[in-house]
N, C-alpha and C positions, 0 to 999 in steps of 0.2 A: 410198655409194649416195645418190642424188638423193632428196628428198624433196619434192615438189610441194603447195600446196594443191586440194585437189578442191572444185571449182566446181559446185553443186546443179546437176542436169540438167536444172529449170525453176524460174522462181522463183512465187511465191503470192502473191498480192495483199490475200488476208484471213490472218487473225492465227487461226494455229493454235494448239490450247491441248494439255494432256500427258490432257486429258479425252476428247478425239477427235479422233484423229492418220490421218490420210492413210496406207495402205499406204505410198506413195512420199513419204514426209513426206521433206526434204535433211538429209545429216550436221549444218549447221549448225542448223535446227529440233530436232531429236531431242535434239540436246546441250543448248542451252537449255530443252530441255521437261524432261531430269532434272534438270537443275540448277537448276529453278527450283520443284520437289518438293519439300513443307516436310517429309515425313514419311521413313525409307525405303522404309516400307512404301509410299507413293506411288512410288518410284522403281522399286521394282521391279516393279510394276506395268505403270508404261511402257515396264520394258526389253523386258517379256514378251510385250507387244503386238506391239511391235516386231520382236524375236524370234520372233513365230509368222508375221508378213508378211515378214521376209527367210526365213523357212524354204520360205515357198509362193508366193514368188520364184524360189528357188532350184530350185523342182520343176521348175519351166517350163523348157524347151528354146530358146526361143526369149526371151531374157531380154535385153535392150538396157542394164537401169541393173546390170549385174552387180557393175561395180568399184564404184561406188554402195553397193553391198549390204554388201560384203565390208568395204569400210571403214569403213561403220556397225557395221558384226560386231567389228571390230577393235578400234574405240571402245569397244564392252561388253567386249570382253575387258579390256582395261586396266580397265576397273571393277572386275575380279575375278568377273563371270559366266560362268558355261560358255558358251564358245562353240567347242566340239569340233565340232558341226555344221558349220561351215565347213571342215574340211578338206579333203574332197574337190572344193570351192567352186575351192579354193586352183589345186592338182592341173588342174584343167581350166580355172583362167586363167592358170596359167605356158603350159599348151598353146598359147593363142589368139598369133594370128600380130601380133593389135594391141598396140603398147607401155604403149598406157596401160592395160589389162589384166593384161600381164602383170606390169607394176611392181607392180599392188594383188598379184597373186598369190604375188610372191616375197614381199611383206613381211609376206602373212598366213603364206606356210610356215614363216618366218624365228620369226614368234610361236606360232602354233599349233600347229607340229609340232616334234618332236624326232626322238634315233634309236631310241626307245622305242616312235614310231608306224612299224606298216606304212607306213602313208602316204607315208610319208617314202622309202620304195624308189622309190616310181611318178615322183618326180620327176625319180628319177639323170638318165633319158634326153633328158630335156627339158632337165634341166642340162646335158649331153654335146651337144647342139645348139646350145642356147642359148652355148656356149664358143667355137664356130665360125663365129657369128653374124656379118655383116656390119660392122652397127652397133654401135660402142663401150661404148655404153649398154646394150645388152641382153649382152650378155657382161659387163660390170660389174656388172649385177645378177645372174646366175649366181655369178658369183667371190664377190660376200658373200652369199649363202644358203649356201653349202658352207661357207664359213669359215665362219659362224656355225653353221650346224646337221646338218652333215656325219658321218655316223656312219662308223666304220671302215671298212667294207665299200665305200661312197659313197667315200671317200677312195683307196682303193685303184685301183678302176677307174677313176676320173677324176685321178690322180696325172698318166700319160705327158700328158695335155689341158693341167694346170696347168704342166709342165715345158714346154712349146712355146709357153705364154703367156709365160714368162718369156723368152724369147729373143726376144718379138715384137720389133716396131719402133716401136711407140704407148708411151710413156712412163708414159699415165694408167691403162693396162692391165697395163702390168708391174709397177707400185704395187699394183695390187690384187691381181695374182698372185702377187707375195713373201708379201703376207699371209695368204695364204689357202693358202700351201706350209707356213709357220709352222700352221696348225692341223691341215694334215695329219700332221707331223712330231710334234705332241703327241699326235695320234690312234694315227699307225703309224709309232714310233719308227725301224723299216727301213727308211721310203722318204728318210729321211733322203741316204741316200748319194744317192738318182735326181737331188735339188735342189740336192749342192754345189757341181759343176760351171757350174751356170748361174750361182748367189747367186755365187761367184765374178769370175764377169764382169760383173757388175750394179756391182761397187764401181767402174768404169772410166766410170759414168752421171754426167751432169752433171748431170740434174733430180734436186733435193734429195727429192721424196718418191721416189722409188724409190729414192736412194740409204737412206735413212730403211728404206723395208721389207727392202733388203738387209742392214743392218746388224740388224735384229731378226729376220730371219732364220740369217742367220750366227751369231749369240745363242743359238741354239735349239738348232743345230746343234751347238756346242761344248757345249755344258750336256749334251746327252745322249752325246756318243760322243768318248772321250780318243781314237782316230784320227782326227778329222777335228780337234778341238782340234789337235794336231799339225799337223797339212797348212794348218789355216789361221793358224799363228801365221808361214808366211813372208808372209802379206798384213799383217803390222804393219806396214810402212814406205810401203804405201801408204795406211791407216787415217792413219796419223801423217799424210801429208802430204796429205789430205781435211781431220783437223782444223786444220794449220798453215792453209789457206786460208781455212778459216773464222774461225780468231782474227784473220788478218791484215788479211781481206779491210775493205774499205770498207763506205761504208753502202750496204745494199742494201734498199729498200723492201720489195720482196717475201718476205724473211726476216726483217728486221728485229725483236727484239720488245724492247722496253725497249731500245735500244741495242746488245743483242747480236744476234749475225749468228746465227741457226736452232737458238737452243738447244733447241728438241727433240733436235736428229740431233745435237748435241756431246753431250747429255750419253748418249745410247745410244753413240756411236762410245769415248766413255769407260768405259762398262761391258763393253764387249765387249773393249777396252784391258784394262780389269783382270782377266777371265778366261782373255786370252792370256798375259798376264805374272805370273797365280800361276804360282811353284816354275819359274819359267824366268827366266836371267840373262839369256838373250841377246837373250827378247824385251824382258827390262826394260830392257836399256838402251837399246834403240833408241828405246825412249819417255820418257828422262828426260828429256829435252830438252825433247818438248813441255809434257812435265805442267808442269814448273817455269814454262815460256814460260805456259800456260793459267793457272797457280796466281796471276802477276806480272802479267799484261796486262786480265784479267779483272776488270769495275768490281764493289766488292762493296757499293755503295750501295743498287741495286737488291733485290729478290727473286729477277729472274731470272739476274743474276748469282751472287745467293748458290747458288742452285742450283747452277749448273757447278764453281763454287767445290767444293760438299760432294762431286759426283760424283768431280771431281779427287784430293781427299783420299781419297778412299773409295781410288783406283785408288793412289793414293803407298803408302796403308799396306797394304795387300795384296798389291803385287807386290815384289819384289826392288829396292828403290828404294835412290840412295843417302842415306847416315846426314845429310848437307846439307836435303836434300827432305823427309825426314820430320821433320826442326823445322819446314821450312816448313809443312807438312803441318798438325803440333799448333798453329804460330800461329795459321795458318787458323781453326782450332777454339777459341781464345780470343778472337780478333775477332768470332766469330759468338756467344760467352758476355756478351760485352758489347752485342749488336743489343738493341732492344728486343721485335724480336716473340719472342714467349713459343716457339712452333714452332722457330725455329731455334736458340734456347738449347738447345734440348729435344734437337735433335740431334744437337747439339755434345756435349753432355752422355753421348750414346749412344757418340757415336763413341768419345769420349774411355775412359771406362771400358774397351772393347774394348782400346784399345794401352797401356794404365797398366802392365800386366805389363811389355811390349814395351819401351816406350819413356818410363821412368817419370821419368827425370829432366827431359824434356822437357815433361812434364806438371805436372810439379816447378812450374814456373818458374809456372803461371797458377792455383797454388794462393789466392791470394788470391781471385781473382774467382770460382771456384766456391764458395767458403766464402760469399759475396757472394750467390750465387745461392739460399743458404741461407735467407736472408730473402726471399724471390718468394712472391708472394701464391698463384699458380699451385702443389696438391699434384703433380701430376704432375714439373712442374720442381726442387720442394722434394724427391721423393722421387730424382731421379735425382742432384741436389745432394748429395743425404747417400750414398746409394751411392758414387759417385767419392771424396766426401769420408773415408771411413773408406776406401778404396783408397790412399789418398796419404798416410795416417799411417805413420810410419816412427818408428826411433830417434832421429832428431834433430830432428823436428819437435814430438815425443810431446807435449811441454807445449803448445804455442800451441796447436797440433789439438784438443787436450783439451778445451782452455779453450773454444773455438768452439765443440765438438760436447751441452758442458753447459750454455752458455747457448740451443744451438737445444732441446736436450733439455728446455729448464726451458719451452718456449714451442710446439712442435710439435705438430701435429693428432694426435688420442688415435690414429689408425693409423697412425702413422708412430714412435709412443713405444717400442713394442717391439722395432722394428727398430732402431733408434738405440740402444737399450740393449743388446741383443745385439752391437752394432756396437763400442759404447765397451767395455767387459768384454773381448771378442777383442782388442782393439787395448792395451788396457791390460794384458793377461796376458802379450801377447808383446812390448811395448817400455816397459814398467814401468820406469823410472828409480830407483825403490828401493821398500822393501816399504809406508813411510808413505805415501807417495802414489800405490800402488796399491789399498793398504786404503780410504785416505780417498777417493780417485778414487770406489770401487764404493758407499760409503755415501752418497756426494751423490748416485750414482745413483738406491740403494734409497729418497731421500727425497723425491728429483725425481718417481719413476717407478715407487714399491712396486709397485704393481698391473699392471704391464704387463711386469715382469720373467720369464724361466722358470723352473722349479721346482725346474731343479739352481742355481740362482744363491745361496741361500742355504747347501745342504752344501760348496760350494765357495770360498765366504767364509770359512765356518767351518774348514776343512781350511788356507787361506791363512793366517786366525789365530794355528791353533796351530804352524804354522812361524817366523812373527814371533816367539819368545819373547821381544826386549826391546822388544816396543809390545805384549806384555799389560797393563801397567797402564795406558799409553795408552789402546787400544780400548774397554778395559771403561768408561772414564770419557768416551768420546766417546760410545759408546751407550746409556751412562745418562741422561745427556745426552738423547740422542735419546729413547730410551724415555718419560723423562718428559713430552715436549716435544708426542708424539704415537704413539698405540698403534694405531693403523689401515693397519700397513702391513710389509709382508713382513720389514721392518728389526726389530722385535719379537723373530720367533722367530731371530735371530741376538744379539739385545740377553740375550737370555734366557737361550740357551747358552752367551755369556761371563759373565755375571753368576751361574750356576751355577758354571762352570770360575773362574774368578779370581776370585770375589766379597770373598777374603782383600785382593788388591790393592785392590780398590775402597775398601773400608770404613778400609785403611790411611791413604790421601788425599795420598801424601806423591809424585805421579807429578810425575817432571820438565818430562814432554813439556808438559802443559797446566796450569793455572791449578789452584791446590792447593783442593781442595773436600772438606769435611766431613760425609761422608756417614755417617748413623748404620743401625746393624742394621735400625732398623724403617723407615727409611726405603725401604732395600732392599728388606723382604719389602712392604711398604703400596706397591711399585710391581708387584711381582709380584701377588699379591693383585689388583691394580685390571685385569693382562691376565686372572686365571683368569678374573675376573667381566664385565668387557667384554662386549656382547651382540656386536663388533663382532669378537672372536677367533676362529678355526675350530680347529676341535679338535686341529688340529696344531698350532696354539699355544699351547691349552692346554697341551697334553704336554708340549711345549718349556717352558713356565713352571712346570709342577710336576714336572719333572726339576730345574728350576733351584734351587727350593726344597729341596727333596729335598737336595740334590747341598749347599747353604749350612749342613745342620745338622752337616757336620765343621768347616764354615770360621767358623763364632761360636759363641760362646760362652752369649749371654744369653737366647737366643729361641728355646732348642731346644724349646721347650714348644709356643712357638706354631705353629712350623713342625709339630708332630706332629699340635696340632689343624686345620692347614689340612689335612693329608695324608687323618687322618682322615675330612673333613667330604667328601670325593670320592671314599672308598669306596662312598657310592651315589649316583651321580653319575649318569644318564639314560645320559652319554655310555660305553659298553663299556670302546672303548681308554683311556679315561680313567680309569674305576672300577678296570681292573685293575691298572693301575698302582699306582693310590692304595694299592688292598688288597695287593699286593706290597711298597708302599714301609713299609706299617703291619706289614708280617710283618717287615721289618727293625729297626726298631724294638722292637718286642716279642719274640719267639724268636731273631732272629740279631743282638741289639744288636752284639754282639762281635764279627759282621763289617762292620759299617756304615760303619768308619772306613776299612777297605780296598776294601769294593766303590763307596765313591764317591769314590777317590784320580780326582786331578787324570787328565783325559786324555793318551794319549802324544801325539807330532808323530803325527799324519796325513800320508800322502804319496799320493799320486797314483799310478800306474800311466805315467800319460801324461796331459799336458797336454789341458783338454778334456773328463777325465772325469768324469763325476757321484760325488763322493763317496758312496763307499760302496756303488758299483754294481762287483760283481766280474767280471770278464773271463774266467771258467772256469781261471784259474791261481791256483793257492793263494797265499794273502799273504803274502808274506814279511817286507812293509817293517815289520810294529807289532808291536814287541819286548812282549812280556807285560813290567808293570810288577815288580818286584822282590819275591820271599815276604819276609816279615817274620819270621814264625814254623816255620810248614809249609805245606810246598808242597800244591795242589789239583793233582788230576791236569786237566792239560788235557781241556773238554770240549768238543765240537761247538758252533760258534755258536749254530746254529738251535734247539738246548737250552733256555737260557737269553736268547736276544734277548729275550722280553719282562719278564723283569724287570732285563735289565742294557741295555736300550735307551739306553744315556746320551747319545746325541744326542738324542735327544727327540725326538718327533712324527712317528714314521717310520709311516707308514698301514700298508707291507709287512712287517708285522710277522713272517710266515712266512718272506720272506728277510731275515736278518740282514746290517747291514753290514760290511765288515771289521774297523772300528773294533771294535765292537761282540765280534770275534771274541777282539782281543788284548785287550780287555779282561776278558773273561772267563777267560783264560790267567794274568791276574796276580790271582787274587782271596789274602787271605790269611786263613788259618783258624787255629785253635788247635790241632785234628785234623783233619789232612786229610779225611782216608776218610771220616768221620761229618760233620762241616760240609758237605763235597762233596756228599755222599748228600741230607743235609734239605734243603739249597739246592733240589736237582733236583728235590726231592720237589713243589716248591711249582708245579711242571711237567709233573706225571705223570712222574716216572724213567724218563725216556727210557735206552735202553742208547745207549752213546757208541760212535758210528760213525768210524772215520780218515777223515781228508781225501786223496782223489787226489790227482792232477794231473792235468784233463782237459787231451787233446792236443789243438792246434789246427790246422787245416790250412786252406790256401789254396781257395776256391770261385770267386774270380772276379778276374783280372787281365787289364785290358783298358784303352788310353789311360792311362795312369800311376795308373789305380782300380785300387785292390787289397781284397778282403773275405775276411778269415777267419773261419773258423767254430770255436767250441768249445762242446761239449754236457755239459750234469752234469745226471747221473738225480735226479730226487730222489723219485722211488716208483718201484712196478710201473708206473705205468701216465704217469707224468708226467717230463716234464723240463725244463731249463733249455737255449734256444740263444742261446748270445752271438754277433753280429755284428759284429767291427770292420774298420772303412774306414779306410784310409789315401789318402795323395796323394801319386804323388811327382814329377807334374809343376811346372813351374817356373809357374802361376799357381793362383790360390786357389780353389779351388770352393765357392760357398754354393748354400743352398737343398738340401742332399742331403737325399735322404728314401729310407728305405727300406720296400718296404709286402708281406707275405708272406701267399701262399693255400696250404694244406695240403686233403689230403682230406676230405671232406663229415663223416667220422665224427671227426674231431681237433678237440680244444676248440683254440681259441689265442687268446693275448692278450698283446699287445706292449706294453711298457711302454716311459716316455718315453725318447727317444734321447737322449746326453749332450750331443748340441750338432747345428748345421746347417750347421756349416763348416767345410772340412777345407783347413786353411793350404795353403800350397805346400811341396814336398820333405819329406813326412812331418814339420812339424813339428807337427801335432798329430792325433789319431785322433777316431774317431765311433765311439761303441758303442752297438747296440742290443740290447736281452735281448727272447727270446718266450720265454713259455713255453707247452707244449705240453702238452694231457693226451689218450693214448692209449687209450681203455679197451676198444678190442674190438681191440688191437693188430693195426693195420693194417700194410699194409710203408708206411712212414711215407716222403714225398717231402714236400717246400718247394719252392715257385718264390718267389723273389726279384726285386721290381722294382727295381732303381736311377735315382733321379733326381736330376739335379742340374744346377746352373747354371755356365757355363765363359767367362771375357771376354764375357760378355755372349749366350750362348749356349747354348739349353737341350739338354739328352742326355738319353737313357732307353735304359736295356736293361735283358733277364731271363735272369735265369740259374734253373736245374735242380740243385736239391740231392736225389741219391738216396741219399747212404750218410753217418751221423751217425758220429763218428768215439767210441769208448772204449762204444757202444751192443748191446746183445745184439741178434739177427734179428728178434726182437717189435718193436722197434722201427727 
């Protein structure tokens, strides 16, 4: 649409002020007069003046400055003032037979009305004339008020009006009528079919802007309906041979933009390319030809180049390209990692992650330069750098990657620290070169980046330790180490539960792996001691370090004393979980000395479930893998974890002390007594004598498979009115999903609280699971339903769906 300047309809000879304005003051006075308002309460003063002399302008029938009025009105509108009063203004200058009336008039309906307003009806007909109109220009201005503010209803009746435009013979008119068929089509998806027959022959146009509205029309038309998709993928070979003119053609001034020939219409004629040739060979091959020609001849010096350049790639990796094309494709995407503007790194960077599954070898090859892009001052650029970069760690690269991703980790914006740690941990748990340097890998982590780690990172440290059995004296002498070095950091409470477990090693000093070091008893406990007292330790490391102690009065010999009186001194301790420990670990000492040597025997292997999970978080399948440690004397009968969890907690620092963890389960299975039955019994005593309930085995069944997501469910009652539901995700599509989260609504009368998930990425082909626990308390026993959100991120692509859990499986009807 034309836009003219309006010329005041008299000029002034004296200097009007915003103090005392002229009814007919001209648009360019009025505007100076607000803007030259020191206050706003001055402005709006003015506007209002103004505003009450265009309103008793507008009364008059006989009104000469009208377009005048309306586009001072128009002015206050863009200020953000009401100016709905002009509508019916609008309405009765589209009417007027003069053009410069009715120009003001479409472009007040265009801003002041929508399809929201009545108003907006009274125009259809004036639009339906105005379509038929002589003059190019007033039918131009008709075609963009419907495109812009056309309501369904609007769109409908004037459809067959816009389909007779399109076949006109005016060039400058069938431009404007593609586009304005395009907003009917997003209005009234049906009338789709009335415009493909025209848009069709529109592609046989030589003038580039209709060609341009045919192809974003044709766009429109395939996004919404897979039968016209079909019918127009035989127009590829003439699409191809519109862009072949354009790559070839010379220089032509009137398209020209930076050296290339009309790359607006290339890069739309390339999208509509890439829409015809997803999941079809025969359209893909008819366009190999050109892409490759567009990919090779196109200058990538430019901006406006780089443009056609990206649309090109976009269309390589999308359609059925051959395996040739799409390296061409990926080098494209390395030469725009090395431009300097920040924007098109950024793109590149996007693109690239999308096809890394696809085409990872080829990605392969420009690993250096995104490692490069690592250091970019730009976080945006930095974050899409480290994303790609943890994509392209593999088994053979695992050390160099490593080494890169711990020098960005030692230097990276404090929001980028956790993802990057989360990033190196996955990537080192699945191409781990051996078990030293994936221990030492996760400690440089813990020391880089204590605080920005997640909360299962530490029981699964600890779980990986006790797997390693010959770098126990190793560890324990690196994290002493450590411990000394600095106590403010999540690395502590793992320092604490080797130095409880192995502290024999320690104190021996004789470890091959490192540098022989002479540690004495009280050295050990004067490090412990320095975390209990720490203002800087949280109470779960407390516990972690007075399990430690605790756990050290079988493994020396000389300081059993002192260790009784530190146990002691925190049986009144402010902190709960802490006092009762103390006061349970001082019951062993004094009435159970005689089992103290067995209930703090060394921990067994810990094992996993499956890669991924939070040690110690059960899966609703009973444990099988922790062999109870060996009777000595007389057997205890095995008793229910959750019995004893708090005083054989020997992981230490576990807040959920109501659900025990497995460990926790076998170790309670090997305790060893003098007399069974009567040991067993005062032990329990010190717990209230719970009676010992069996362990099921809750069944688990399938709620949701969909896209290679798959989520079982398993439920264990743990009262009348409460229970546990376990969650686990798998993957067995062939690329990696992060970011899953899973978020559950139950009805209004059910407690629920979801505790943390064991991880937010779920590898490709099931190699590793996501487990989430809720638990649930029912107390007016509803019929119990869950809705399940899933979200997660896919090549670069977010997913969401909900699933409906009505029936909890091994659960009586109350629940």
């Amino acid at each position: 649409m034309h836009t003219h300047k309006h010329k005041p309809i008299h000029k002034y000879t004296h200097t009007h002020t915003h103090t005392a304005m002229s009814p007919s003051v001209p648009l360019q006075e009025m505007i100076r007069a607000i803007r030259s308002a020191r206050t706003q309460c001055e402005e709006r003063g003015v506007i209002q003046r103004e505003c009450a002399a265009i309103r008793a302008q507008f009364r008059q029938s006989d009104n000469g400055g009208r377009s005048h009025n309306l586009a001072k009105l128009l002015y206050v509108h863009m200020l953000g003032y009401p100016a709905h009063f002009g509508q019916m203004e609008c309405v009765r200058m589209i009417a007027s037979p003069r053009y410069s009336e009715k120009r003001v008039g479409y472009l007040g309906a265009m801003m002041l009305l929508d399809e929201k307003q009545d108003a907006s009806l009274l125009i259809t007909n004036s639009i339906k004339n105005d379509l038929s109109h002589s003059s190019q220009h007033v039918q131009s201005l008709a075609l963009c008020t419907l495109a812009c503010m056309g309501s369904a209803e609007m769109c409908r009746d004037l459809a067959p009006e816009i389909d007779r435009l399109l076949r006109a013979s005016n060039s400058y008119i069938k431009k404007k009528a593609a586009l304005c068929a395009v907003h009917i089509v997003r209005k009234v998806q049906e009338l789709g079919e009335l415009f493909a027959p025209a848009a069709r022959s529109l592609l046989s146009e030589k003038n580039h802007g209709v060609l341009h509205g045919a192809v974003v029309l044709i766009t429109e038309l395939c996004e919404r309906s897979p039968e016209t998709l079909e019918r127009f993928r035989k127009a590829v070979p003439d699409l191809v041979q519109i862009m072949k003119g354009l790559v070839i053609s010379g220089y032509s001034p009137e398209h020209d933009v930076a050296g290339i020939s009309d790359p607006f219409l290339q890069v739309r004629i390339l999208r509509l390319l890439r829409i015809l040739g997803h999941n079809s060979e025969a359209a893909s091959d008819a366009m190999n030809d050109l892409l490759a020609q567009v990919a090779t001849n196109t200058d990538s010096t430019k901006t406006v180049g780089n443009a056609v350049l990206y649309e090109t790639v976009l269309t390589v990796l999308d359609i059925k390209s051959e395996s040739g094309l799409r390296v061409l494709a990926v080098n494209i995407l390395g030469r725009f990692l090395l431009n300097n503007d920040r924007n098109i790194r950024y793109i590149a960077m996007i693109s690239l992650q999308k096809i890394v599954g696809t085409d990872h070898n080829a990605v392969q090859r420009h690993r250096g330069t995104i490692v490069d892009c690592l250091k970019d001052q730009d976080a945006s650029v930095k974050r899409r750098a480290l994303d790609l970069s943890l994509a392209l760690v593999s088994a053979s690269n695992i050390r160099s990657m490593m080494k890169e991703l711990l020098i960005f980790l030692s230097s990276c914006p404090p929001e980028l620290r956790a993802q990057a740690a989360s990033g190196i941990f996955n990537a080192a748990e699945r191409y781990a070169p051996s078990q030293r340097w994936h221990i030492d890998t996760i400690l440089h982590v813990l020391t880089t980046a204590g605080g920005d780690v997640r909360d299962e990172t530490v029981p699964n440290l600890i779980q990986l330790i006790t797997t390693a059995s010959e770098l126990h004296c190793y560890t324990v002498h690196k994290l002493y180490r450590a411990l000394l070095t600095d106590i403010s950091q999540p690395l502590v409470q793992v320092a604490c539960w080797c130095i409880g477990e192995y502290g024999d090693l320690l104190l021996r000093g004789d470890c091959q792996e490192t540098e022989p070091v002479q540690v004495s008893e009280d050295d050990v406990l004067d490090a412990l001691e320095t975390v209990l007292q720490s203002h800087m330790s949280s109470p779960a490391t407390r516990g972690f370090a007075l399990t430690a102690t605790m756990k050290l009065s079988t493994r020396i010999t000389d300081n059993v004393d002192r260790i009784r009186s530190i146990v002691s001194i925190y049986g009144s301790c402010i902190d709960v979980e802490l006092q009762q420990r103390a006061v349970e670990y001082n019951a062993l000492f004094k009435k159970y000395d005689h089992m103290r040597a067995a209930v703090l025997e060394r921990m067994p292997v810990i094992e996993k479930n499956s890669p991924g999970h939070t040690n110690g978080e059960s899966t609703g399948e009973p444990v099988r893998e922790i062999q109870p440690a060996k009777v000595k004397q007389g057997e205890l009968p095995q008793q229910p974890a959750n019995q004893v969890c708090d005083l054989l907690d020997l992981l230490g620092g576990s807040e959920e002390t109501l659900q025990p963890s497995p460990a926790v389960g076998g170790t309670a299975a090997g305790l060893t007594t003098n007399t069974a039955s009567t040991a067993g019994g005062d032990l329990l005593d010190l717990l209230g004598g719970f009676e010992p309930v069996p362990l099921a085995p809750a069944p688990t069944v399938p709620v949701y498979d969909k896209d290679g997501v798959t989520l079982t469910l398993s439920c264990e009652k743990q009262s009348d009115s409460g229970l546990t539901v376990t969650l686990t995700a798998s993957n067995s599509t062939d690329s990696d999903i992060s970011s899953f989260t899973l978020q559950a609504a139950v009805p209004k009368s059910v407690q629920l609280h979801m505790k943390a998930p064991s991880g937010d990425c779920l590898p490709a082909r099931g190699a590793a699971k996501v487990t989430q626990m809720v638990v649930l308390n029912n107390p007016n026993k509803v019929n119990l339903k869950m809705r399940v959100r899933i979200s997660y991120s896919s090549q670069g692509s977010a997913f969401q769906d909900t699933v409906q859990i009505d029936s909890f499986p091994g659960l009586s009807a109350a629940h």
